[in-house]
ZARO-150330 format. One record per residue: residue number from 1; y negated, z negated, x of N, C-alpha, C in turn; residue in three letters. Coordinates in steps of 0.1 Angstrom, whole numbers. Layout:
NUM, Y, Z, X, Y, Z, X, Y, Z, X, Ala
...
% end
This chain:
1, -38, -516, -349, -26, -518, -341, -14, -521, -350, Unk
2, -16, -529, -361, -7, -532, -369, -1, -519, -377, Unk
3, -14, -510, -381, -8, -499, -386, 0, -490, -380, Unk
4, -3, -492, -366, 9, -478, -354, 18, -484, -355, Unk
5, 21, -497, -354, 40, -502, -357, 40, -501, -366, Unk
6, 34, -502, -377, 38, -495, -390, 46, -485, -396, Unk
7, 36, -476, -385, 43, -462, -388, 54, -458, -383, Unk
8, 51, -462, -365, 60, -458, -358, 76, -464, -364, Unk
9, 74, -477, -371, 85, -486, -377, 96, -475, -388, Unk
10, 85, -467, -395, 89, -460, -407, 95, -447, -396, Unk
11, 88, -443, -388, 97, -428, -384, 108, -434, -376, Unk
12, 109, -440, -368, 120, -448, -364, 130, -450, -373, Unk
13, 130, -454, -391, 136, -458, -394, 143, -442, -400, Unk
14, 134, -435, -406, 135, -420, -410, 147, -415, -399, Unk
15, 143, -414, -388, 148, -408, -381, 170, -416, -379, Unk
16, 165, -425, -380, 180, -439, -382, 189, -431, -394, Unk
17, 183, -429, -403, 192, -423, -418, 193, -412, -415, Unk
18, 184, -404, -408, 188, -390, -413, 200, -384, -401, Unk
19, 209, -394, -393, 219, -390, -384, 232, -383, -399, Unk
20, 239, -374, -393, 253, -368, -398, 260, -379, -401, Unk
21, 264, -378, -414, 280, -383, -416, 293, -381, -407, Unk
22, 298, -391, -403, 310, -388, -398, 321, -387, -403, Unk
23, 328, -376, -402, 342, -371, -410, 356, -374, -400, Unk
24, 355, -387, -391, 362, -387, -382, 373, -400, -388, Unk
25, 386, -394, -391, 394, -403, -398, 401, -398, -408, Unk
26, 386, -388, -421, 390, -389, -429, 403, -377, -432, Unk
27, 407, -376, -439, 421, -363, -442, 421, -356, -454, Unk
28, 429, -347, -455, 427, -336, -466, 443, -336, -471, Unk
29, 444, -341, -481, 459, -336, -492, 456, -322, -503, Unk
30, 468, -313, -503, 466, -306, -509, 484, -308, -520, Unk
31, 483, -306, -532, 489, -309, -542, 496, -291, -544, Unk
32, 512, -298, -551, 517, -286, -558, 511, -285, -566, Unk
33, 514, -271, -574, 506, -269, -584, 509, -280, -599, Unk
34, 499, -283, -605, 500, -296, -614, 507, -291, -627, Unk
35, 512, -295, -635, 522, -291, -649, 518, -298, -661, Unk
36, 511, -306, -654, 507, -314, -670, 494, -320, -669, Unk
37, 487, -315, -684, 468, -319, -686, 471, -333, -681, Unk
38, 480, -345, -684, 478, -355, -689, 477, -361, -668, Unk
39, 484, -356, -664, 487, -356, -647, 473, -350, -643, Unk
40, 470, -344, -647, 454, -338, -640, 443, -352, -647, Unk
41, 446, -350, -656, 436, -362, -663, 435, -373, -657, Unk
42, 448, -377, -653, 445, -391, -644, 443, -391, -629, Unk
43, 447, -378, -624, 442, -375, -607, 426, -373, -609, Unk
44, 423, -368, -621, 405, -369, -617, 400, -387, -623, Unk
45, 406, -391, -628, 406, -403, -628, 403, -412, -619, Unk
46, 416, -413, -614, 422, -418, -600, 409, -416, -589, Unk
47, 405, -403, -586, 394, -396, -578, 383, -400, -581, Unk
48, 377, -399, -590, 364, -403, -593, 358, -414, -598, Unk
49, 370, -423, -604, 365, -438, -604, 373, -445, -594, Unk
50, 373, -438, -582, 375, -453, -574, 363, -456, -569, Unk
51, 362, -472, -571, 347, -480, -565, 343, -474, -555, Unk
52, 349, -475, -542, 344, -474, -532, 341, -457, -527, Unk
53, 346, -450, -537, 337, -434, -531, 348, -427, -524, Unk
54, 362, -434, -518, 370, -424, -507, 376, -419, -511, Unk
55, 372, -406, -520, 380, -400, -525, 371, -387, -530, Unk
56, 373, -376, -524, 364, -361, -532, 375, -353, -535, Unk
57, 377, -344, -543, 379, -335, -544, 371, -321, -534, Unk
58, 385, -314, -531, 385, -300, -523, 379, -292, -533, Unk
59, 393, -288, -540, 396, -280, -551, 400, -289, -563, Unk
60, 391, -292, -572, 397, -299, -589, 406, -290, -595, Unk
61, 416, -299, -601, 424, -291, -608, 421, -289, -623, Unk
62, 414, -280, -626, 406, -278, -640, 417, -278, -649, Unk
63, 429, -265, -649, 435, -268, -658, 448, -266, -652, Unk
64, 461, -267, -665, 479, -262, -658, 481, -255, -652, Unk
65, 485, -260, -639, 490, -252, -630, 483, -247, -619, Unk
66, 468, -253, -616, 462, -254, -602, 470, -262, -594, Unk
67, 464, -264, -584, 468, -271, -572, 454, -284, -570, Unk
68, 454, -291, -570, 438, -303, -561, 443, -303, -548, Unk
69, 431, -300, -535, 425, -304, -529, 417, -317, -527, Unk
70, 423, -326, -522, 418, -345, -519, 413, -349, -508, Unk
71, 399, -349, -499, 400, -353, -492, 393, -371, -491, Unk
72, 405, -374, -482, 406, -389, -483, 399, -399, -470, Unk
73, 392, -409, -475, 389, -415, -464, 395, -422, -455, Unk
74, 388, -427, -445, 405, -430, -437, 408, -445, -443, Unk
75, 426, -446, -438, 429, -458, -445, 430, -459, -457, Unk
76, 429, -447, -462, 430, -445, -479, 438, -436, -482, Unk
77, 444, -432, -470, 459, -421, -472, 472, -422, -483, Unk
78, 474, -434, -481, 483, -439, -481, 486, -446, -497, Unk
79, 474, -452, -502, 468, -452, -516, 468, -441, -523, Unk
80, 466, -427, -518, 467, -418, -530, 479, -412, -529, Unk
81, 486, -412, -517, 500, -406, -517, 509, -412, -527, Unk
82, 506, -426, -526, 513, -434, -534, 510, -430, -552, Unk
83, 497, -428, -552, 495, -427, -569, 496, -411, -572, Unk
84, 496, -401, -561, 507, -389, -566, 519, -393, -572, Unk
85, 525, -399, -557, 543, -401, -562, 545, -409, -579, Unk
86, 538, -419, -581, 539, -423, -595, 535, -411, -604, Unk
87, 527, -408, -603, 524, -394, -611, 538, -379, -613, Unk
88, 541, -383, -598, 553, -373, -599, 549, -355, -594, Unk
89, 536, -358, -586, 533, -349, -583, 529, -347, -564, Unk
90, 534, -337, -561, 544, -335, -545, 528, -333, -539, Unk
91, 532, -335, -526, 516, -337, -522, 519, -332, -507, Unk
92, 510, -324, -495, 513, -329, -482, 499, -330, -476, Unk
93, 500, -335, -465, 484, -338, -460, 485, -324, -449, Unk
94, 472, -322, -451, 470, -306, -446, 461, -300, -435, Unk
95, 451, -315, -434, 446, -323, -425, 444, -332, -420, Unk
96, 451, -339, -410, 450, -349, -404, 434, -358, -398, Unk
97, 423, -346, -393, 416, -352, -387, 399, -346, -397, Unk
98, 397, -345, -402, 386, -340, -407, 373, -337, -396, Unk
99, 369, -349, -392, 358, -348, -380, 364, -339, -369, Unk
100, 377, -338, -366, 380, -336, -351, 379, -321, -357, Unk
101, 380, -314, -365, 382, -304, -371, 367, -295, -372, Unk
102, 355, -306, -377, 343, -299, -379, 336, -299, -362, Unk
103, 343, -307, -353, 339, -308, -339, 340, -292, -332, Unk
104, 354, -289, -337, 363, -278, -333, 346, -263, -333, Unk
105, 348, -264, -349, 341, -256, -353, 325, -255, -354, Unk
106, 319, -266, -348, 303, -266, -348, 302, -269, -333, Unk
107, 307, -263, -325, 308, -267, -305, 293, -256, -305, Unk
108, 285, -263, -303, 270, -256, -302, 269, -251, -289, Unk
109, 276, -254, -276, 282, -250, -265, 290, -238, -265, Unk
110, 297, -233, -272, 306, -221, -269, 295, -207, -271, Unk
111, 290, -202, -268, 289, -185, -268, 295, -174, -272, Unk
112, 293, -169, -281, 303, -155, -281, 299, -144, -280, Unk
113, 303, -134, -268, 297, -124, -265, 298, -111, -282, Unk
114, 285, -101, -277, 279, -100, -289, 296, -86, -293, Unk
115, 302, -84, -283, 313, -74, -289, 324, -81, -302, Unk
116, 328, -98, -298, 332, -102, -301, 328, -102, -317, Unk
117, 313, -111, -318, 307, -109, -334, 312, -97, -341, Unk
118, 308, -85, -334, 311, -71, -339, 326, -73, -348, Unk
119, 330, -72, -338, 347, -73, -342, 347, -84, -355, Unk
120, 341, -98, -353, 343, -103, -367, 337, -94, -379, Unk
121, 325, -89, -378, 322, -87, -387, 331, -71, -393, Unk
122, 337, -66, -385, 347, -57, -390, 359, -61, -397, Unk
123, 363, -72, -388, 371, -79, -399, 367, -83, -410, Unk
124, 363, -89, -416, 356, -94, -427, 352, -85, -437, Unk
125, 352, -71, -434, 352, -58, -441, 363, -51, -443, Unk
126, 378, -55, -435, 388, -52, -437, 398, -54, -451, Unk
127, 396, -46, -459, 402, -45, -476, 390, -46, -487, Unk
128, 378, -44, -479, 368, -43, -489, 359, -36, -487, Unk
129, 361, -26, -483, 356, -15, -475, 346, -10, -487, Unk
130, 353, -11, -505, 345, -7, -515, 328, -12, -513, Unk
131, 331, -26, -513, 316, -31, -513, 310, -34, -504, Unk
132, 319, -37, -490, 315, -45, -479, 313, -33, -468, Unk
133, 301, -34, -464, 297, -22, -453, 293, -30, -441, Unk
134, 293, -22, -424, 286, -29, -419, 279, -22, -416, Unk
135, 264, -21, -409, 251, -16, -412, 243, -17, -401, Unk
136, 239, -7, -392, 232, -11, -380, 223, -7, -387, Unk
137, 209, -17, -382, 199, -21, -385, 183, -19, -379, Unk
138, 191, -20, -366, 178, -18, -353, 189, -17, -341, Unk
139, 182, -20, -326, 183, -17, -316, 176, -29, -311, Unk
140, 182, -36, -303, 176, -46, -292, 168, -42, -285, Unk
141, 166, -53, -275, 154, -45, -267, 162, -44, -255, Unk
142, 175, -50, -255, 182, -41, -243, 190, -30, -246, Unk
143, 182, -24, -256, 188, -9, -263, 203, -15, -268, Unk
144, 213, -26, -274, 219, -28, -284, 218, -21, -296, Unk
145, 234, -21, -301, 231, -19, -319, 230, -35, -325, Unk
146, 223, -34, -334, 219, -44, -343, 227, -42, -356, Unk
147, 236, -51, -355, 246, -50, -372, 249, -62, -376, Unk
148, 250, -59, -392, 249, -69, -404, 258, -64, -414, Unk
149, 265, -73, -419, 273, -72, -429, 264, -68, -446, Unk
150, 265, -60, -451, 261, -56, -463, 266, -55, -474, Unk
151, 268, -65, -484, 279, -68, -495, 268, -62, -512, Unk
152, 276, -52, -519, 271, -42, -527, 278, -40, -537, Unk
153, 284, -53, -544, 294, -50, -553, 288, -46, -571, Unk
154, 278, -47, -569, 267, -44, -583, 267, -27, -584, Unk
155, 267, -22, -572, 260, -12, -575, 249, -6, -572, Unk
156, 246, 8, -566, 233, 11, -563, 220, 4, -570, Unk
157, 211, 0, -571, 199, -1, -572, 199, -21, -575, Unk
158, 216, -27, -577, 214, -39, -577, 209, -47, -563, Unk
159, 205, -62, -566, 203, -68, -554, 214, -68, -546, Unk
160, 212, -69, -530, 226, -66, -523, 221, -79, -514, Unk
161, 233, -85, -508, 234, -97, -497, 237, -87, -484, Unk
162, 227, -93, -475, 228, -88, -462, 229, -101, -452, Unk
163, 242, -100, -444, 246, -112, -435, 247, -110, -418, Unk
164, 232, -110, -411, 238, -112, -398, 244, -122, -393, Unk
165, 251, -114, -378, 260, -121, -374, 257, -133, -361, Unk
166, 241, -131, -357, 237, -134, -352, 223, -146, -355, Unk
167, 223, -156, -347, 214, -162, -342, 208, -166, -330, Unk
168, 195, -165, -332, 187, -166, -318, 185, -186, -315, Unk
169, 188, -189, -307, 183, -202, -308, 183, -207, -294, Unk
170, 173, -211, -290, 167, -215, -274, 176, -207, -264, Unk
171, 169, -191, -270, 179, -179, -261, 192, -182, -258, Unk
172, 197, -185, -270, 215, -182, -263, 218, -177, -280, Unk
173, 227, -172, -276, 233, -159, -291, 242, -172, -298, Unk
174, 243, -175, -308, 252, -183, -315, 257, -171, -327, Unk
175, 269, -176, -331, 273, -169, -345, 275, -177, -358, Unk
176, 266, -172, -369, 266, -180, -378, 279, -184, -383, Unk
% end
């Protein structure tokens, strides 16, 4: 008996950690482009040794004249705007809501009919027509075309990435 609470104790707890982070609060600053090593030197500074972790990098500014990408936890806006401005380097926030943003985009509820996909995936081949092909594949079984993006920039006989647009998941069409 003692062993079934045991266990059940540990999947219980398994199951406790392994919930999603929540991105709800935090914000995204994006920086003019930087002018000086010594100004980058101390923004990854600034970023990476603060104690408490609120602070990642988008985009690091490797060298003169990138731009960083900051995204900040909440309530911690206002701390790095401020150690730009001492730095002397212009900043604007470019996301307000991080969570409300990934809510937008992971709505496991919306559907998109399969002409729609199509259409993305033509777009997505629009100016790279060299490497990027799209590729019918098969035929559904309600007699559909079946297409996939096929990215070929090696060269005949190199490995090629092949990207459908589709997923099946408890029969409803999602798009990756």
């Amino acid at each position: 008996m003692k062993l079934k609470i045991l266990i059940l104790g540990i999947f219980a707890l398994v199951c406790v950690s392994e919930q999603r982070k929540s991105y709800n609060g935090y914000q995204v600053v994006r920086t003019e482009n930087i002018d000086s090593q010594n100004k980058i030197i101390e923004l990854i500074k600034f970023v990476e040794h603060d104690k408490d972790n609120s602070y990642d990098f988008g985009v690091n500014p490797r060298i003169v004249g990138n731009h960083a990408t900051i995204m900040a936890a909440p309530g911690t806006i206002s701390k790095l705007l401020d150690f730009l401005k001492e730095q002397d380097i212009s900043a604007e926030v470019i996301m307000k809501d991080v969570g409300d943003m990934l809510k937008k985009e992971n709505n496991n509820n919306k559907l998109f009919r399969l002409n729609d996909i199509y259409t993305f995936l033509h777009q997505v081949r629009k100016g790279k027509e060299d490497f990027v092909s799209v590729v019918k594949y098969g035929t559904s079984y309600e007699g559909r075309d079946l297409n996939l993006i096929k990215i070929e920039k090696a060269g005949p006989g190199a490995p090629n990435i092949f990207i459908e647009g589709v997923c099946w998941r408890s029969r409803k069409m999602q798009i990756i």
